[in-house]
mmJSON file of the N, C-alpha and C atoms, coordinates in Angstrom:
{"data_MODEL":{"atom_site":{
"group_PDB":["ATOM","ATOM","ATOM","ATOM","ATOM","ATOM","ATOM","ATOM","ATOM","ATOM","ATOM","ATOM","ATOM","ATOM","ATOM","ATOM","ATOM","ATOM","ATOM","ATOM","ATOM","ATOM","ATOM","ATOM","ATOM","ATOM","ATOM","ATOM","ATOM","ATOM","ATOM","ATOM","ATOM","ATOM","ATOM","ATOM","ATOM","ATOM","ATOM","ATOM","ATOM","ATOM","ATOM","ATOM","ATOM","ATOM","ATOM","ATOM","ATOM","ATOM","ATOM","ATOM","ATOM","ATOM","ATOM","ATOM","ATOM","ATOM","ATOM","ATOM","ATOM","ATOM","ATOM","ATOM","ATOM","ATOM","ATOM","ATOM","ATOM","ATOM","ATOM","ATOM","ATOM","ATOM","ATOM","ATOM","ATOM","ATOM","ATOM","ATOM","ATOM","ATOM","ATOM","ATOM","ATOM","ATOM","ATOM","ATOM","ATOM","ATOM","ATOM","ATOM","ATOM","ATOM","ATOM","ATOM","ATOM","ATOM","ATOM","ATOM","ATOM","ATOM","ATOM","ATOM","ATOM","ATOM","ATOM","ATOM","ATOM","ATOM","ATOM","ATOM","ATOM","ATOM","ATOM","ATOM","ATOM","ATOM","ATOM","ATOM","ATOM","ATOM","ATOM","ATOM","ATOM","ATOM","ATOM","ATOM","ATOM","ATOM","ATOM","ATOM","ATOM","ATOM","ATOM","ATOM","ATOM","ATOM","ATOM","ATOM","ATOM","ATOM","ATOM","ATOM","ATOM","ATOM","ATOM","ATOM","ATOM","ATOM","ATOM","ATOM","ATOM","ATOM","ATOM","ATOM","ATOM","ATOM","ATOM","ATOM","ATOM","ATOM","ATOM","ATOM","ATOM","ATOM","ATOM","ATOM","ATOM","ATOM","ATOM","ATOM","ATOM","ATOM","ATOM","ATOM","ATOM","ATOM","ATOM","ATOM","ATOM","ATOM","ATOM","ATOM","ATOM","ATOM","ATOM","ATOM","ATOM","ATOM","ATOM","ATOM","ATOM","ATOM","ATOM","ATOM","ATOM","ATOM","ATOM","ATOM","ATOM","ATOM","ATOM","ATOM"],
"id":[1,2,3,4,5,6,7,8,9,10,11,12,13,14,15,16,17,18,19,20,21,22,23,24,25,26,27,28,29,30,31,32,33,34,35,36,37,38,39,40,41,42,43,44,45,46,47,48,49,50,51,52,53,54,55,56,57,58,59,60,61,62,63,64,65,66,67,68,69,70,71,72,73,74,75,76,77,78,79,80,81,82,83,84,85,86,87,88,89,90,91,92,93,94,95,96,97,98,99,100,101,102,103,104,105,106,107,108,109,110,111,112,113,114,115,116,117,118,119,120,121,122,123,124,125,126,127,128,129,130,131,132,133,134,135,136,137,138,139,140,141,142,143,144,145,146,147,148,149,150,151,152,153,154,155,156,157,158,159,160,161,162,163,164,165,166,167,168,169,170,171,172,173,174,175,176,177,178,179,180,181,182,183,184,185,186,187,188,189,190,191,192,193,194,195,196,197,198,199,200,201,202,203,204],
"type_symbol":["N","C","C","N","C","C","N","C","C","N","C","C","N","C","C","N","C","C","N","C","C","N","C","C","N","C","C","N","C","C","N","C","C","N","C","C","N","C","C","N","C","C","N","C","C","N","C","C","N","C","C","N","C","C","N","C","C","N","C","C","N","C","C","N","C","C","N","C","C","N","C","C","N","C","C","N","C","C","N","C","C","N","C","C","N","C","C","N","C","C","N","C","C","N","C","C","N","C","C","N","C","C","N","C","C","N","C","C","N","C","C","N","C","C","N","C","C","N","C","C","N","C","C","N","C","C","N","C","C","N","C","C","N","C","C","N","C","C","N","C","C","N","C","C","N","C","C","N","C","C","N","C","C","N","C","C","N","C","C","N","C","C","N","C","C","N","C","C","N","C","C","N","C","C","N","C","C","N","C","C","N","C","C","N","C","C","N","C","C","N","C","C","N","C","C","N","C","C","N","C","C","N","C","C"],
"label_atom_id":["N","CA","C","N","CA","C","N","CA","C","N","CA","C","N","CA","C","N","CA","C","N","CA","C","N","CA","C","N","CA","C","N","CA","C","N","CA","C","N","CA","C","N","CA","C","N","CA","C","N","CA","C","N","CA","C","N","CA","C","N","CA","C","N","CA","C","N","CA","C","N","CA","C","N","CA","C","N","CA","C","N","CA","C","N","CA","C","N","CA","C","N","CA","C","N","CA","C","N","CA","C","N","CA","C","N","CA","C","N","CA","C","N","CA","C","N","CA","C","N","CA","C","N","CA","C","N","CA","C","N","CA","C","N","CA","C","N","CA","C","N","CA","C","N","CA","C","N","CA","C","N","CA","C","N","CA","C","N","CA","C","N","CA","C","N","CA","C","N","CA","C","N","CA","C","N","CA","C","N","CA","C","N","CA","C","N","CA","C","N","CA","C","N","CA","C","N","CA","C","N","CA","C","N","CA","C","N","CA","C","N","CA","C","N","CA","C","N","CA","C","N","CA","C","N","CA","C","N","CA","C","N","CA","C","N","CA","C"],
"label_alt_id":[null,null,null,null,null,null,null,null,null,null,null,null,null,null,null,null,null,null,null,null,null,null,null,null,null,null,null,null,null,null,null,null,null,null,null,null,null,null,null,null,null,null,null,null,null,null,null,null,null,null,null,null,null,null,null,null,null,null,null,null,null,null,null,null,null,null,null,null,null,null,null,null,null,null,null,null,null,null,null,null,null,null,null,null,null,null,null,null,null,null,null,null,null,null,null,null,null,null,null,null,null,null,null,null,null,null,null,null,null,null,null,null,null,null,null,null,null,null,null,null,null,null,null,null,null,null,null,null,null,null,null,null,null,null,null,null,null,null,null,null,null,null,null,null,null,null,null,null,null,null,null,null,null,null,null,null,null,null,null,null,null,null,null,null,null,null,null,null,null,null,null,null,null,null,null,null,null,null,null,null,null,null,null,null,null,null,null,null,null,null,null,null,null,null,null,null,null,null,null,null,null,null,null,null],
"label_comp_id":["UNK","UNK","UNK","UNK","UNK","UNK","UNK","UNK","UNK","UNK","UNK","UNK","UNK","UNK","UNK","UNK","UNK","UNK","UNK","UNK","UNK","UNK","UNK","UNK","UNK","UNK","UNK","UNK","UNK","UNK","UNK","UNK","UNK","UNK","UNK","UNK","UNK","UNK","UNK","UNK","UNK","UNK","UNK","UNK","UNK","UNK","UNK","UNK","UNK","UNK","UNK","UNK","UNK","UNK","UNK","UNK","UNK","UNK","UNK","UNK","UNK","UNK","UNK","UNK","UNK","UNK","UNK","UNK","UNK","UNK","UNK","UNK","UNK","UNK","UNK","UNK","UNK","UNK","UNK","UNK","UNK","UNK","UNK","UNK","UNK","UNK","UNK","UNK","UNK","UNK","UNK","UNK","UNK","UNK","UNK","UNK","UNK","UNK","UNK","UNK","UNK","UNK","UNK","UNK","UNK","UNK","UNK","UNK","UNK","UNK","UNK","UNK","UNK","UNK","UNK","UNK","UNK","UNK","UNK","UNK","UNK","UNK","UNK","UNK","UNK","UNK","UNK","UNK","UNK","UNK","UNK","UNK","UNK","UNK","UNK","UNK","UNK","UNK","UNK","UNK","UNK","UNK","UNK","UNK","UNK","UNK","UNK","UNK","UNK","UNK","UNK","UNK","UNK","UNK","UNK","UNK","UNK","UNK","UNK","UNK","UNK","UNK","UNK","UNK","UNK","UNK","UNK","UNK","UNK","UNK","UNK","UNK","UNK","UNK","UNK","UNK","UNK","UNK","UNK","UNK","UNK","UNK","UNK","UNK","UNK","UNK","UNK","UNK","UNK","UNK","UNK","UNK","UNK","UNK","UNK","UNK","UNK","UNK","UNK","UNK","UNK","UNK","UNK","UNK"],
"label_asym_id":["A","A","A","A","A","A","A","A","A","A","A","A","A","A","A","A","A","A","A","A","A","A","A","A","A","A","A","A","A","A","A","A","A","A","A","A","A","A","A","A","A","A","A","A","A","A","A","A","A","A","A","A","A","A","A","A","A","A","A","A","A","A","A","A","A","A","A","A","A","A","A","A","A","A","A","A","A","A","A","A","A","A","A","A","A","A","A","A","A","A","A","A","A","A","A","A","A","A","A","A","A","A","A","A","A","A","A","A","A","A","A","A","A","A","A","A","A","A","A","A","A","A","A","A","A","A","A","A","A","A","A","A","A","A","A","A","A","A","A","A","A","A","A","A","A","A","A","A","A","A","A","A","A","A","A","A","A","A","A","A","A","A","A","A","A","A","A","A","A","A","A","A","A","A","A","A","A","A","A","A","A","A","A","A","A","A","A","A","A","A","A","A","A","A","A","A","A","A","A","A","A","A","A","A"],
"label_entity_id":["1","1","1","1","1","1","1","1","1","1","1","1","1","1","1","1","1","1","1","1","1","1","1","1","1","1","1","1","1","1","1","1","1","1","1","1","1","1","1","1","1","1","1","1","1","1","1","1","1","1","1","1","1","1","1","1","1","1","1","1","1","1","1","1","1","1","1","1","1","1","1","1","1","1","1","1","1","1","1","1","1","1","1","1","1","1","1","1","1","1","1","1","1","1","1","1","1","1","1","1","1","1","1","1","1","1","1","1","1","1","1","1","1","1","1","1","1","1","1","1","1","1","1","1","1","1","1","1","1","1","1","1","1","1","1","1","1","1","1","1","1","1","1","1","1","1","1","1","1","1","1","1","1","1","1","1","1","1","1","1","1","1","1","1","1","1","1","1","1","1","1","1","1","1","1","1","1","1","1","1","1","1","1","1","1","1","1","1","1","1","1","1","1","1","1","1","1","1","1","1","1","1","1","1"],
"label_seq_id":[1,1,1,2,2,2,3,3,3,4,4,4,5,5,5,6,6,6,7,7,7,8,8,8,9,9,9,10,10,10,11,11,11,12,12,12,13,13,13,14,14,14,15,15,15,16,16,16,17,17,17,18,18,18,19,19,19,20,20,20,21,21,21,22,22,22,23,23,23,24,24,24,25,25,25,26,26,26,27,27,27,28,28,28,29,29,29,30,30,30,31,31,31,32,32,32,33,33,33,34,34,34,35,35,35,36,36,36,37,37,37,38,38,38,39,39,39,40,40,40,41,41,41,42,42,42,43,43,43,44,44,44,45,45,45,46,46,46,47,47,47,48,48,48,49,49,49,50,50,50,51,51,51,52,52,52,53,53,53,54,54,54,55,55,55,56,56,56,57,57,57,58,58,58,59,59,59,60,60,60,61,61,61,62,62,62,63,63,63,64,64,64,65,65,65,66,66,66,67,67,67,68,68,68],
"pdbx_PDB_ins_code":[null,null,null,null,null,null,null,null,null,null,null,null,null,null,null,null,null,null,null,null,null,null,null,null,null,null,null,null,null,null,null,null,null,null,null,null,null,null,null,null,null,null,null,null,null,null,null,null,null,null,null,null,null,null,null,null,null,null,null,null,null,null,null,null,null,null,null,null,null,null,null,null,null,null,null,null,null,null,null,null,null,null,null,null,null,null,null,null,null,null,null,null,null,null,null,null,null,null,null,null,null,null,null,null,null,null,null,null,null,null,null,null,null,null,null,null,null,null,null,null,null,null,null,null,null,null,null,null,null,null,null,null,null,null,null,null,null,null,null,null,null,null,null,null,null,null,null,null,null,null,null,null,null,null,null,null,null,null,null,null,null,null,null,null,null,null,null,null,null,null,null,null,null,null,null,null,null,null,null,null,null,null,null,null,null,null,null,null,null,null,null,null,null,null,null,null,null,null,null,null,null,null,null,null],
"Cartn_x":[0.853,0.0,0.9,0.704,1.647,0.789,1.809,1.238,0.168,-0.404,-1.761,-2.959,-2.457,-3.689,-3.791,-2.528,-2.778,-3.476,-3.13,-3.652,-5.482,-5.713,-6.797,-7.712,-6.974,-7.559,-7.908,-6.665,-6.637,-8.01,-7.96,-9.211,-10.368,-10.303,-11.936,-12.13,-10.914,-11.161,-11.449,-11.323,-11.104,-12.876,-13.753,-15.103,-15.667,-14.449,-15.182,-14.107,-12.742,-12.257,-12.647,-13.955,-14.45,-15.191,-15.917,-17.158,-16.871,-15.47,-14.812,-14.512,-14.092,-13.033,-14.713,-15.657,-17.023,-17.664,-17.505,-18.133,-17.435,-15.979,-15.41,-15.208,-15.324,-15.662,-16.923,-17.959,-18.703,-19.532,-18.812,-19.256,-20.382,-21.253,-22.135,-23.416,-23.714,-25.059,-24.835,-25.481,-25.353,-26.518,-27.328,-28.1,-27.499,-26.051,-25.419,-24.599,-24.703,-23.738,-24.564,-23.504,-24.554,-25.718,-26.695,-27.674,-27.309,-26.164,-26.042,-25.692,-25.391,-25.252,-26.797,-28.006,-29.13,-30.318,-30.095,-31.054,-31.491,-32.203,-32.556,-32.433,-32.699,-32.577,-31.203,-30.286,-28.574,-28.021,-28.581,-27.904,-26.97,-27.741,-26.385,-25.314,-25.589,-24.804,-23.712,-24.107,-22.858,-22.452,-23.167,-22.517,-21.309,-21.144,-20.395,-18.901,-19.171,-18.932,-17.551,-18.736,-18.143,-17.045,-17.41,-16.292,-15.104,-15.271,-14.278,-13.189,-13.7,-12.708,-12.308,-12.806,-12.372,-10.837,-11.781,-10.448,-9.357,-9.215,-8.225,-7.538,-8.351,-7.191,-6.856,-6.669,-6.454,-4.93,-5.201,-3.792,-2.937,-3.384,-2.532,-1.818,-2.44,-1.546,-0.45,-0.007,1.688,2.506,1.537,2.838,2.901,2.012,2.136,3.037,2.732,3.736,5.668,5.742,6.874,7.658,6.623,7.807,8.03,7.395,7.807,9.069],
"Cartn_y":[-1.17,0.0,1.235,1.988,3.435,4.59,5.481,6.156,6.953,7.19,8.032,7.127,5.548,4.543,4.665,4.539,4.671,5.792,6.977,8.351,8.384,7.739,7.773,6.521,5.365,4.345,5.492,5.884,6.454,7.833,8.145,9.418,8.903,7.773,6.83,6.155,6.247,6.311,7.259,8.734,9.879,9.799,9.387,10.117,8.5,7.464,6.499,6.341,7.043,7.719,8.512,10.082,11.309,10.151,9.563,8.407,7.938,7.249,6.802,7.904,9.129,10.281,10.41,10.739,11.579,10.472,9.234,8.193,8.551,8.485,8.26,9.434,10.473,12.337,12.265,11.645,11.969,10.857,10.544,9.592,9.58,11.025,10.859,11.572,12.555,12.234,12.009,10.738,10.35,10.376,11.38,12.148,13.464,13.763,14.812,13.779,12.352,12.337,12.086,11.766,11.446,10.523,10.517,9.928,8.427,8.356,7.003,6.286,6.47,5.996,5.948,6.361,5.953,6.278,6.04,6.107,4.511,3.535,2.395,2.077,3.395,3.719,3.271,3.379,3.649,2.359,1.463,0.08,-0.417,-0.33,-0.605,0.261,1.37,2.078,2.412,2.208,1.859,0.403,-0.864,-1.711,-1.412,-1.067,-0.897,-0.039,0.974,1.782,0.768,0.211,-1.014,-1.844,-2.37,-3.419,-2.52,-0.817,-0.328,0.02,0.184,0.16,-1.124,-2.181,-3.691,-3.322,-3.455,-3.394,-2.782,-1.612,-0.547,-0.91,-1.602,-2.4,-3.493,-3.744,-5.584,-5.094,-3.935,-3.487,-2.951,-1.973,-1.485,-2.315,-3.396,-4.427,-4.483,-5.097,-5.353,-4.041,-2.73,-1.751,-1.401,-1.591,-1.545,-2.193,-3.675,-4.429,-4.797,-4.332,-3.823,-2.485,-1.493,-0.644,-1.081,-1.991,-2.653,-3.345],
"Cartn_z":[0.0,0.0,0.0,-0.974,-0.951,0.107,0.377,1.468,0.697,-0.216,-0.674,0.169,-0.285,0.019,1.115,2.131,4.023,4.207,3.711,4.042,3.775,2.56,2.535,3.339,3.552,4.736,6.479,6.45,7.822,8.168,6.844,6.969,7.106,6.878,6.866,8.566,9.119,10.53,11.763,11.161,11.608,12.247,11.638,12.143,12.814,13.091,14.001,15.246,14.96,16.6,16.928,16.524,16.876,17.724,17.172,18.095,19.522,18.851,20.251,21.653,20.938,21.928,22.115,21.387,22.24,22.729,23.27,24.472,25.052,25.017,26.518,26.779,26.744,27.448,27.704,27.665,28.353,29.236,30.765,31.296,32.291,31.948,33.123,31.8,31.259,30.879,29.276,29.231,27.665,26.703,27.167,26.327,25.794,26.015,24.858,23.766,24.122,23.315,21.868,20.316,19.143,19.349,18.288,18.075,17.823,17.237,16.974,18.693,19.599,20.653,21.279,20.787,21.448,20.353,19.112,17.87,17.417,18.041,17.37,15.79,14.915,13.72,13.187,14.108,13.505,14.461,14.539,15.087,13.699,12.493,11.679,11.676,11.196,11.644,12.534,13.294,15.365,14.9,14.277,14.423,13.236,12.279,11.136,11.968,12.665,14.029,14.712,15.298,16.233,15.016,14.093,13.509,12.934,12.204,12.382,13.16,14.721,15.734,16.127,15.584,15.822,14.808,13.803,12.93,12.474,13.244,13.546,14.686,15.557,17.092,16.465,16.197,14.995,14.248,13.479,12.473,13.382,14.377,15.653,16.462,17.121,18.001,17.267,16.196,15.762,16.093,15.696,16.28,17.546,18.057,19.957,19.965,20.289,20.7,20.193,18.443,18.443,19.102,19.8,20.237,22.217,22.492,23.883,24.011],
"occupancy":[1.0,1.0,1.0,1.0,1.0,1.0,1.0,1.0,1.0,1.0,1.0,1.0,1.0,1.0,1.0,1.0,1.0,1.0,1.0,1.0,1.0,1.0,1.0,1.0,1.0,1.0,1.0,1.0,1.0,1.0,1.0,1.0,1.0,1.0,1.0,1.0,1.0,1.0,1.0,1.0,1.0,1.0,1.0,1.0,1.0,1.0,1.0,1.0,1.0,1.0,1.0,1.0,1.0,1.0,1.0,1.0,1.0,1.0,1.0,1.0,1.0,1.0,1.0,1.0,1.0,1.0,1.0,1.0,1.0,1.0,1.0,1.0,1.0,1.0,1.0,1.0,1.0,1.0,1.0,1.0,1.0,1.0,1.0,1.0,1.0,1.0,1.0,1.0,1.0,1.0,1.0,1.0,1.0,1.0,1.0,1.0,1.0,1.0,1.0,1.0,1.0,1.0,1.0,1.0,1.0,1.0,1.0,1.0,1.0,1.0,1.0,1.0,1.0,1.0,1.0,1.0,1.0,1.0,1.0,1.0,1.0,1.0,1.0,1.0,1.0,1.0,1.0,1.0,1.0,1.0,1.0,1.0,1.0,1.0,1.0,1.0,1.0,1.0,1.0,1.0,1.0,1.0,1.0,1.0,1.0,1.0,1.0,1.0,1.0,1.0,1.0,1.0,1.0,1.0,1.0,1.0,1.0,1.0,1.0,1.0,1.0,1.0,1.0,1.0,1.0,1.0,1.0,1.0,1.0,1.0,1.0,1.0,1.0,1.0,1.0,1.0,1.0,1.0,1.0,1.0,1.0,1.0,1.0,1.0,1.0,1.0,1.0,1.0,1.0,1.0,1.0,1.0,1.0,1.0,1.0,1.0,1.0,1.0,1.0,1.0,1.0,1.0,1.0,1.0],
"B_iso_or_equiv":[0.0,0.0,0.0,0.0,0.0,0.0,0.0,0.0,0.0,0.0,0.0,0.0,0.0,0.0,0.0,0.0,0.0,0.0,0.0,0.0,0.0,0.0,0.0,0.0,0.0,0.0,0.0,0.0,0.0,0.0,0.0,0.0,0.0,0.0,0.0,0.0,0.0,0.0,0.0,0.0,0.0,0.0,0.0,0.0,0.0,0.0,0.0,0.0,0.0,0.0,0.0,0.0,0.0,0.0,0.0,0.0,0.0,0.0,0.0,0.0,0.0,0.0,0.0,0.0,0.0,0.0,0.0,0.0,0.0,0.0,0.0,0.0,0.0,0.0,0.0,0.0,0.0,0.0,0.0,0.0,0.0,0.0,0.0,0.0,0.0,0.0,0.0,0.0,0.0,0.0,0.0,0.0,0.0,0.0,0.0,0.0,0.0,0.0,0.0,0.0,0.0,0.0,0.0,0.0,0.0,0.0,0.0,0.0,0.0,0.0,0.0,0.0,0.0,0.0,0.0,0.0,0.0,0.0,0.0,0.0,0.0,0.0,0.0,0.0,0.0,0.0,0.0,0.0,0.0,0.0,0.0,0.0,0.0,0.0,0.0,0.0,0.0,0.0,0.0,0.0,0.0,0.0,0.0,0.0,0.0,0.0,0.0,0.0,0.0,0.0,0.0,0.0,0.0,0.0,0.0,0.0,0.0,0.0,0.0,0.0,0.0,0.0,0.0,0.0,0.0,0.0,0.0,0.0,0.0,0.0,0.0,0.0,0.0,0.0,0.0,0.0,0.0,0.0,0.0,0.0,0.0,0.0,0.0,0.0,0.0,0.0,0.0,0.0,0.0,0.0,0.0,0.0,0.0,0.0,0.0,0.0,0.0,0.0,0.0,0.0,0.0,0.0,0.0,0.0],
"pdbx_formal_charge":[null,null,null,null,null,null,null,null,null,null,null,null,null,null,null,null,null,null,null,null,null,null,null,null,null,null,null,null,null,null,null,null,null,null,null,null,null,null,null,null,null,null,null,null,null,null,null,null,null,null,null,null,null,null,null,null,null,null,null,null,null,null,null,null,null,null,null,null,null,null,null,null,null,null,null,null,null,null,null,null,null,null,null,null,null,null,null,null,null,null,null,null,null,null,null,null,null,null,null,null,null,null,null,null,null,null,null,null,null,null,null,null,null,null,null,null,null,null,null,null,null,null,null,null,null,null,null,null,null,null,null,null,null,null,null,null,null,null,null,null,null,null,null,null,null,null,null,null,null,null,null,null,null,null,null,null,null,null,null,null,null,null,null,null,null,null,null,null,null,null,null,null,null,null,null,null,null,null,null,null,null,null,null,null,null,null,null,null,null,null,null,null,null,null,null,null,null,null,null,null,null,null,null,null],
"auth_seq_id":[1,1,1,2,2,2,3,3,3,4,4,4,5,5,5,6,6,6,7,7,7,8,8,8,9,9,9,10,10,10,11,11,11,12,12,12,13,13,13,14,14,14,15,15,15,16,16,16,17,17,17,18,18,18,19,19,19,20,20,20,21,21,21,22,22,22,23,23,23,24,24,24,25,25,25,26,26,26,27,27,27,28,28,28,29,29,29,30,30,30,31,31,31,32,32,32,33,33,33,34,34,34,35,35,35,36,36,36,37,37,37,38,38,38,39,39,39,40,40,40,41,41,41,42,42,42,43,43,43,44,44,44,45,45,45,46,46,46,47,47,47,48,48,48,49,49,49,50,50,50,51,51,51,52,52,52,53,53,53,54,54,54,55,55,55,56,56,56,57,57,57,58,58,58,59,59,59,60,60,60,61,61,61,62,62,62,63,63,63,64,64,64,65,65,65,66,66,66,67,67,67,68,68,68],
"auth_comp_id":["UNK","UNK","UNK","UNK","UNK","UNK","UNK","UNK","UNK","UNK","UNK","UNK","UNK","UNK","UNK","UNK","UNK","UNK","UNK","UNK","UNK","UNK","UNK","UNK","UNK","UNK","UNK","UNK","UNK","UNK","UNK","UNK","UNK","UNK","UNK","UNK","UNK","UNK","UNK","UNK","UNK","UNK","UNK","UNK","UNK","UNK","UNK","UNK","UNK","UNK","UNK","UNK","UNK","UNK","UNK","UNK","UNK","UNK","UNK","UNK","UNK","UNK","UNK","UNK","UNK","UNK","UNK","UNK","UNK","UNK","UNK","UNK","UNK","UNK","UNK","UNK","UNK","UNK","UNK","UNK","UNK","UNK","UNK","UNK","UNK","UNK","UNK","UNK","UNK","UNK","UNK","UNK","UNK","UNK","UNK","UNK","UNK","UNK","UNK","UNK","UNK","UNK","UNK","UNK","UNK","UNK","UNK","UNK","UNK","UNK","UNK","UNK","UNK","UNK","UNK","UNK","UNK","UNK","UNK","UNK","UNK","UNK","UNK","UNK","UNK","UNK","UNK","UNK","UNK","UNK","UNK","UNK","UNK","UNK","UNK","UNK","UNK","UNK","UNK","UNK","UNK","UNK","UNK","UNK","UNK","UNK","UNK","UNK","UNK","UNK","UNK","UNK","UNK","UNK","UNK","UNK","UNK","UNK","UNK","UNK","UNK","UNK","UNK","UNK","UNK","UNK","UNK","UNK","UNK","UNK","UNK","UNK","UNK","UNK","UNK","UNK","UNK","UNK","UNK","UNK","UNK","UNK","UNK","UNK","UNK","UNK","UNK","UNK","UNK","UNK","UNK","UNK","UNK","UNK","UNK","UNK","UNK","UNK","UNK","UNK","UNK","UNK","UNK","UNK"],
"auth_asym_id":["A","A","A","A","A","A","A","A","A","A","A","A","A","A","A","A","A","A","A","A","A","A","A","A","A","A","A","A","A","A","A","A","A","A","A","A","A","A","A","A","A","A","A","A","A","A","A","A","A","A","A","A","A","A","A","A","A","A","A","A","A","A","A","A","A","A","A","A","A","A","A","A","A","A","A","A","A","A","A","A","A","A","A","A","A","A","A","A","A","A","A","A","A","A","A","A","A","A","A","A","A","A","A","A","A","A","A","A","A","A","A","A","A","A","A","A","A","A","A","A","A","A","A","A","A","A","A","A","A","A","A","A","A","A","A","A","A","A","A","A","A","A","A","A","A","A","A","A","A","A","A","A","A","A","A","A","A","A","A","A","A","A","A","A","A","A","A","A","A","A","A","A","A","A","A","A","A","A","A","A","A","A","A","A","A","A","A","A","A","A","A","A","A","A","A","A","A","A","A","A","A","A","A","A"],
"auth_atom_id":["N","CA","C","N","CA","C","N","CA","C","N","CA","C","N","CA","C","N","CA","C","N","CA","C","N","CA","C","N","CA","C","N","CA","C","N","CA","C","N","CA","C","N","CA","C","N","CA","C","N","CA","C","N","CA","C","N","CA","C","N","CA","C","N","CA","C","N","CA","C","N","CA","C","N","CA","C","N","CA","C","N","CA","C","N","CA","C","N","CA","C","N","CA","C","N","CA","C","N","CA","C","N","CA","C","N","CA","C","N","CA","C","N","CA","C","N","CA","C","N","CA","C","N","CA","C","N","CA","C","N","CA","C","N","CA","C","N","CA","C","N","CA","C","N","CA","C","N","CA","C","N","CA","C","N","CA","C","N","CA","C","N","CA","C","N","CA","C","N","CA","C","N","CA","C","N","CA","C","N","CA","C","N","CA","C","N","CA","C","N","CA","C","N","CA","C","N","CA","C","N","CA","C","N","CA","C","N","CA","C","N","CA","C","N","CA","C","N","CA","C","N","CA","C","N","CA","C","N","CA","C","N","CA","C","N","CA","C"],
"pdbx_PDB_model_num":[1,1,1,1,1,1,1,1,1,1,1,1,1,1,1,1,1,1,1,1,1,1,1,1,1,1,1,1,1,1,1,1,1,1,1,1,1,1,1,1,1,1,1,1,1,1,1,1,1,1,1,1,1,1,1,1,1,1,1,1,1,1,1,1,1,1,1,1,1,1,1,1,1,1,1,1,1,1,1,1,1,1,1,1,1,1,1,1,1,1,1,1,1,1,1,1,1,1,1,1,1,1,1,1,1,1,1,1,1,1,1,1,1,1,1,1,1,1,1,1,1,1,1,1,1,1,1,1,1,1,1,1,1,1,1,1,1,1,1,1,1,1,1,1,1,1,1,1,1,1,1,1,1,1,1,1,1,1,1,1,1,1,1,1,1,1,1,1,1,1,1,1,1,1,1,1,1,1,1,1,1,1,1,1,1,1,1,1,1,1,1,1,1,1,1,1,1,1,1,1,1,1,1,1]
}}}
């Protein structure tokens, strides 16, 4: 993969770590946070959500654990 392709993989993660950073800032009322965290409508949605941050911790582990 040449770095255009990473650059453009990596931008496609940008608005499902915003997801991540805005759950975990807000741990007490989670009626500010998005709709997709309490919209029945957007269960696909969050799940698609969910397997992107699967699969962004999946490619990450090898470089964690090489700089230990």
């Amino acid at each position: 993969m040449n770095g255009s392709a990473e650059l453009t993989v990596m931008f496609g993660y940008v608005p499902v770590v915003q997801y991540l950073m805005e759950f975990n800032g807000s741990p007490g009322d989670l009626m500010e946070l998005s709709s997709l965290f309490s919209d029945d409508a957007r269960v696909a949605e969050a799940a698609a959500v969910a397997q992107k941050l699967r699969k962004l911790r999946v490619s990450l582990l090898p470089l964690y654990y090489a700089t230990l």
